[in-house]
C-alpha positions in Angstrom: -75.5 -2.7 211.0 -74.7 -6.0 209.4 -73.3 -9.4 211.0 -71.1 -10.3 207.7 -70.5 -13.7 208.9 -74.1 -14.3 209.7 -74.5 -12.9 205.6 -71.8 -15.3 204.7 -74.2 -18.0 205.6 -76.8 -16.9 203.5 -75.0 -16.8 201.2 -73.6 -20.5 201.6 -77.4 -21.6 201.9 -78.2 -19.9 199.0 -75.2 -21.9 196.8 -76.1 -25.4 198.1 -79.6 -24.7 197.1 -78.7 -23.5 193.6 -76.0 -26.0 193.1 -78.6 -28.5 193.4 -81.2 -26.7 191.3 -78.4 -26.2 188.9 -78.3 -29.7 188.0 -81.1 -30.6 186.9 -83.9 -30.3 183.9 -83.7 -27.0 182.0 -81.4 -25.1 184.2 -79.3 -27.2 183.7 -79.2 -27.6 179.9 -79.7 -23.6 179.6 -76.0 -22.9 181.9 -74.8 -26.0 179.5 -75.5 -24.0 176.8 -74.3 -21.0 178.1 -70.7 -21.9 179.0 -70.5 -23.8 175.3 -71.0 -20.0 174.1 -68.5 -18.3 176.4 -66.1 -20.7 175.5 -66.6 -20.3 172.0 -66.5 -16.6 172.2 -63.3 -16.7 174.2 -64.8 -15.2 177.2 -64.0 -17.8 179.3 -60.9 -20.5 179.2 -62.8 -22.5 182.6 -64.5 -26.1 182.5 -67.5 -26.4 183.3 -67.2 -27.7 186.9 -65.3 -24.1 187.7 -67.3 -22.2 185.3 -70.0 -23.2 187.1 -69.2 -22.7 190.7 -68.4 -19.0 190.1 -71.9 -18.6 188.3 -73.5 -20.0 191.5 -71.3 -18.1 193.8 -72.8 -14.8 191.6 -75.9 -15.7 191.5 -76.3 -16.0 195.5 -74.6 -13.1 195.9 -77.4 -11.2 194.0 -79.8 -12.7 195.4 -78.4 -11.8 199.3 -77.5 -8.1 197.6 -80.8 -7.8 196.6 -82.2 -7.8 199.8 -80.1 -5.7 201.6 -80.6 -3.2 198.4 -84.5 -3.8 199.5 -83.6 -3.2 203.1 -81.6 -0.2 202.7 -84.2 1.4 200.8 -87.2 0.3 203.4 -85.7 1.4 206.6 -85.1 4.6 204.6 -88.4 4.8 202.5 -87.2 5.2 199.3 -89.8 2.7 198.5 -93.5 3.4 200.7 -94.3 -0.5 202.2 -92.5 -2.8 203.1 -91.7 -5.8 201.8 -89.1 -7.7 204.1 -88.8 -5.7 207.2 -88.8 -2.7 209.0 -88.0 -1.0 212.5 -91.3 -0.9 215.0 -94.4 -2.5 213.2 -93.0 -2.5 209.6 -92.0 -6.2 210.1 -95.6 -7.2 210.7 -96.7 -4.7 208.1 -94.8 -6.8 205.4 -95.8 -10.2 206.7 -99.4 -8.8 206.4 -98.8 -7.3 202.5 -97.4 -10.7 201.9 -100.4 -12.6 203.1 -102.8 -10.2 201.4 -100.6 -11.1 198.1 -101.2 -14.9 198.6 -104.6 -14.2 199.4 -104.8 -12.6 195.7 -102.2 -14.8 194.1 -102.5 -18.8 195.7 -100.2 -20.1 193.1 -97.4 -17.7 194.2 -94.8 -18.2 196.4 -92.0 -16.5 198.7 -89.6 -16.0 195.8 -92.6 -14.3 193.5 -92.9 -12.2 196.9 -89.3 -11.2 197.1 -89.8 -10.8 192.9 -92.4 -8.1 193.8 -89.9 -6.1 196.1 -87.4 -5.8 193.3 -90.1 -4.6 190.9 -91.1 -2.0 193.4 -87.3 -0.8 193.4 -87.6 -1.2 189.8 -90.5 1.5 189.2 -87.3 4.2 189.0 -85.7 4.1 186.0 -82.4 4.3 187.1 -82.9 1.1 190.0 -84.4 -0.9 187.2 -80.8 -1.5 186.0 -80.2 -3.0 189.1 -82.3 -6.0 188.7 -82.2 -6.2 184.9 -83.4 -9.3 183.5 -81.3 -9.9 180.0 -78.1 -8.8 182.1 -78.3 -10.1 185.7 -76.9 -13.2 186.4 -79.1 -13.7 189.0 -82.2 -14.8 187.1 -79.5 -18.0 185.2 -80.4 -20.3 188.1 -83.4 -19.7 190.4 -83.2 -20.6 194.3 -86.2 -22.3 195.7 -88.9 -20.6 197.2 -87.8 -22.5 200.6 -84.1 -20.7 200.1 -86.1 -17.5 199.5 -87.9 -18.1 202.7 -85.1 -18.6 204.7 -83.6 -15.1 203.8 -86.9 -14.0 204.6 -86.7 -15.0 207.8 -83.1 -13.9 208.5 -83.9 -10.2 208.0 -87.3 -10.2 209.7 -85.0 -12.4 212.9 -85.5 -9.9 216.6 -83.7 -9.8 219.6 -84.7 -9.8 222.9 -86.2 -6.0 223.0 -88.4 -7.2 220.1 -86.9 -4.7 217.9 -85.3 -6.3 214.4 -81.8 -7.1 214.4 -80.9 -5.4 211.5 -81.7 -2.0 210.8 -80.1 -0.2 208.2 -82.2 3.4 208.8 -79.3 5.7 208.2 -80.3 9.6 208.0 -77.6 10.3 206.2 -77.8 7.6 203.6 -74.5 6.9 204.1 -74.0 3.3 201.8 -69.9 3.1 202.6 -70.9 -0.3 204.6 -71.7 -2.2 201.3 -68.0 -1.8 200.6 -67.5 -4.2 203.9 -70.3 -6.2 201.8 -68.5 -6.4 198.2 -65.3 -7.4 199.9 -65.9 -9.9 201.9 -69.8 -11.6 201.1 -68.3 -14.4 199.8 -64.9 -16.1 200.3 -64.4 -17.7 197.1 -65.0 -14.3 195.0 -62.8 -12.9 197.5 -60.2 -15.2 196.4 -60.9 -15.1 192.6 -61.2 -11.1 192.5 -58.8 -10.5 194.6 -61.3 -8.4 196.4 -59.5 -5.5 198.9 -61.1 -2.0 200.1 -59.6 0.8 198.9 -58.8 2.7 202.2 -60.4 6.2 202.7 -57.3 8.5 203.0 -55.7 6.4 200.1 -59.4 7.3 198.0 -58.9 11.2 199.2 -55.4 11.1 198.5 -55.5 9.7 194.5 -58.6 12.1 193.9 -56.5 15.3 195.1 -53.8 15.2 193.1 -55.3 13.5 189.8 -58.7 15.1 189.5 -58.2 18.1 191.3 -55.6 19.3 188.8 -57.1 17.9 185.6 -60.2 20.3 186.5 -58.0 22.9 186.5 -56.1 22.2 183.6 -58.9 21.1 181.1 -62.0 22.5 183.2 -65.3 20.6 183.3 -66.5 20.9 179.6 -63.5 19.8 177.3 -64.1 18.2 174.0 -65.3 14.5 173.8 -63.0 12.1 172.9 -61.4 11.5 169.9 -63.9 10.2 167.1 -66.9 10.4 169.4 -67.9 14.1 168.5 -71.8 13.2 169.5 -70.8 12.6 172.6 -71.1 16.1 175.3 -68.3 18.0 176.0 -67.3 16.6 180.1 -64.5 16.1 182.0 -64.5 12.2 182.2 -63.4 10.6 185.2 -63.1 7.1 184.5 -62.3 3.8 186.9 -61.3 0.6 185.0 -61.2 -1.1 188.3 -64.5 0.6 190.4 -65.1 -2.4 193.0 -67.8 -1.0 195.1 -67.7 2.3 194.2 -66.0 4.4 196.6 -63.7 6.6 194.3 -67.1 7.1 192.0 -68.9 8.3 194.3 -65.4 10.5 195.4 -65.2 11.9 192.1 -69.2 12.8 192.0 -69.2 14.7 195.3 -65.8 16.7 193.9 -67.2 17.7 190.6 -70.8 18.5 191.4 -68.9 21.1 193.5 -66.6 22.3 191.2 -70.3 22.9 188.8 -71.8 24.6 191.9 -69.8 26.8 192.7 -69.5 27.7 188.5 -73.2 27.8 187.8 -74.9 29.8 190.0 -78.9 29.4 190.0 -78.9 26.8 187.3 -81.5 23.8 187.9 -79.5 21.2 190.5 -80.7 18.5 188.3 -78.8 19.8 185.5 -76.0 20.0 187.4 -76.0 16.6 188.8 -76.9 15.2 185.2 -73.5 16.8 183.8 -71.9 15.4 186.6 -72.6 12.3 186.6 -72.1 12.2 182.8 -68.5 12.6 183.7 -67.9 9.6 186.3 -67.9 6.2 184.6 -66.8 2.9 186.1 -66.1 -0.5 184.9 -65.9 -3.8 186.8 -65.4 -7.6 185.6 -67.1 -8.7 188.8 -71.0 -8.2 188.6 -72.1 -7.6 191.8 -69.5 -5.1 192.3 -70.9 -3.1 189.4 -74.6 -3.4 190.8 -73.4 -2.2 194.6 -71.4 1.0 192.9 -74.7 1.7 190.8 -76.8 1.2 193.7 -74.7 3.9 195.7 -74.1 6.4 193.3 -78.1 6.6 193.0 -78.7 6.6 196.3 -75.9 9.5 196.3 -77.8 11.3 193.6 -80.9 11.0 194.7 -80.0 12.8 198.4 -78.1 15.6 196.0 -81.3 16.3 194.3 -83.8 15.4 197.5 -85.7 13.1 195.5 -86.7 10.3 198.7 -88.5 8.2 196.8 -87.9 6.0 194.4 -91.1 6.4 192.8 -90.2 10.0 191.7 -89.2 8.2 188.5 -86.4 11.2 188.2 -84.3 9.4 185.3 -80.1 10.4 185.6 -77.4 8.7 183.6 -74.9 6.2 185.9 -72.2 4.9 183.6 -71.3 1.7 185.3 -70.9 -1.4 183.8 -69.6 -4.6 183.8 -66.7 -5.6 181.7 -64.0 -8.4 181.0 -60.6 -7.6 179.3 -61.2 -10.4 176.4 -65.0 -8.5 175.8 -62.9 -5.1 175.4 -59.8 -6.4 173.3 -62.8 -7.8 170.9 -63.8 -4.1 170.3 -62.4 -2.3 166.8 -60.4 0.7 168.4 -63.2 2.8 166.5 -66.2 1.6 168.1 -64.6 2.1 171.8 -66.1 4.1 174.2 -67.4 4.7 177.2 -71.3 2.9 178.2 -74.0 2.4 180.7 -74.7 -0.6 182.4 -76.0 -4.0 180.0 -73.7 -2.4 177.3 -70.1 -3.7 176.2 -68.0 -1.5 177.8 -64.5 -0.2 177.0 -61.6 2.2 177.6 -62.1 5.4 175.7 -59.6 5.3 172.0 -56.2 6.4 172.3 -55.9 9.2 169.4 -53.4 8.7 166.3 -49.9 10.8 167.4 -49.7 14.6 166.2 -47.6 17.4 166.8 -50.3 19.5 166.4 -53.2 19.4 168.2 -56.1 22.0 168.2 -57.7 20.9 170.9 -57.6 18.9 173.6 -59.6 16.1 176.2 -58.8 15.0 179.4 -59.5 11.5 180.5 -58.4 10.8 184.1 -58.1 7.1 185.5 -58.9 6.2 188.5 -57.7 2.2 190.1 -55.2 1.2 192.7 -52.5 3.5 193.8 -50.2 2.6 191.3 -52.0 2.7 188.2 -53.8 6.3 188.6 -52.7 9.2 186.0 -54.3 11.7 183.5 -53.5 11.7 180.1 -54.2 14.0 177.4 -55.4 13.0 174.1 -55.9 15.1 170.5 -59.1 15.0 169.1 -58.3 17.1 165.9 -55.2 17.0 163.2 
């Protein structure tokens, strides 16, 4: 798999590059600008100096997360050439791509080149989220094309067989190593999210006894939540906390069960659709969001044995990322549950009655001693 150390320094190449790029001409006036907003909007109580060191420390991160999300889906062929590297000749088949682009393109350079790979993973509607330009921190401060070529050259490195050192072909698409990624890529988030794993038996354990039970209580199609009657009637699994996804894509596999096994020849799509309709997750670190979207895809795209990402098969993923001043800004009315590049906030706790009619169930998901399910009204 993955030296993560060897990643570490990519990602510390990456930051010295964009810390000097970061202080100069536009860029520079354009972050200025930026943090003068977030402070004024309360969404951040930082100076500058710190405000602006976690920016760059985000923005390499997306920029090494990037390519391994370019990697993954190579060695796998979600996407059809390659763009970076490849197993047997697919290396040399993407340093020949990339000269044929120069060829047609002499202005351009290695980061337009690694630009072009994330537009090819950005032909499916649902991966386009994952390089989204209004929302994406990585496009605030832009490495240089000779950072871009040094990442280049660090997946396309061989070892003594000749053979790439880094080949993430995986048959069963498993993506459980870009937990290892989220938590330790980069020290300094490490130490400012607090960034931990959630162990597997610990993931198993939480979803057995909270959303195994709220199935069976409430079923899979209870009413939306109260004041949000447009929304469809799902079980909603939600995690305040998500990290890199791993009790997401828990609850996913459990409830697109629980529909199989209750619908009989209906279309898998439609199944997987109402599935993941249910499973929302929320994160105030951004890369975290973008590795849990990128694996519940990649999860529903092996469920419905769509293997390219090309198919342009469009599926809802309700991940997004959050902060607790963005959500306490929210009228309680307005809250509810959104995809990602939307404000996103815990579903409304309904006014106290004796009387209900009917009934939700919302079931939280986070470390093991926050998780519960709660009922809530949604009629007097």
């Amino acid at each position: 798999m993955i030296d993560l150390k060897a990643l570490q320094k990519q990602v510390t190449h990456l930051e010295d590059d964009l810390r000097a790029v970061s202080g100069t001409g536009t860029t520079l006036e354009q972050l200025e600008q930026e943090w003068r907003e977030a402070r004024e909007a309360e969404r951040t109580a930082a100076a500058y100096p710190a405000w602006l060191g976690e920016r760059i420390t985000q923005v390499a991160v997306a920029w090494v997360l990037g390519t391994v999300f370019v990697r993954f889906c190579e060695d796998n062929g979600l996407i059809e050439d390659p763009f970076i590297a490849g197993p047997g000749n697919r290396t040399a088949q993407a340093r020949e791509l990339q000269e044929k682009y120069y060829l047609e393109h002499p202005e351009r350079d290695d980061r337009d080149w690694l630009t072009e790979a994330f537009n090819a993973m950005s032909v499916s509607p649902v991966a386009v989220g994952l390089f989204d330009r209004k929302h994406n921190p990585m496009w605030t401060i832009l490495p240089t094309p000779f950072a871009v070529k040094a990442l280049l050259d660090f997946w396309r490195a061989t070892g003594a067989d000749g053979e790439i050192v880094y080949d993430l072909t995986d048959e069963t698409w498993n993506t459980r190593f870009l937990g290892d990624l989220y938590q330790g890529l980069s020290i300094a988030a490490q130490k400012t999210y607090a960034l931990l794993q959630t162990p597997e038996f610990v993931e198993e354990f939480i979803l057995k006894y909270t959303l195994k039970p709220a199935i069976e209580e409430f079923g899979l199609e209870p009413a939306p939540p109260y004041g949000h009657d447009d929304l469809p009637h799902r079980l909603r699994v939600i995690d305040p906390a998500c990290g890199s996804g791993h009790f997401l894509l828990g609850a996913f596999r459990r409830i697109l069960t629980e529909w199989k096994s209750r619908s009989g020849d209906t279309d898998k799509w439609t199944l997987i659709s109402r599935t993941l309709e249910s499973v929302h997750g929320v994160d105030k670190n951004p890369f975290a969001a973008a590795i849990a979207r990128f694996r519940l895809m990649v999860a529903a795209m092996r469920e419905g044995d769509v293997d390219r990402l090309s198919a342009k098969v469009d599926f809802p993923l309700n991940i997004a990322v959050g902060t607790r001043s963005s959500m306490a800004r929210v009228p309680p009315a307005s809250r509810a549950s959104s995809s990602l590049a939307a404000s996103t906030t815990p579903t409304p706790t309904a006014p106290k009655t004796s009387t209900p009619t009917s009934r939700t169930s919302t079931c939280f998901l986070s470390a093991p001693t926050t998780w519960s399910w709660r009922t809530r009204p949604t009629s007097r």
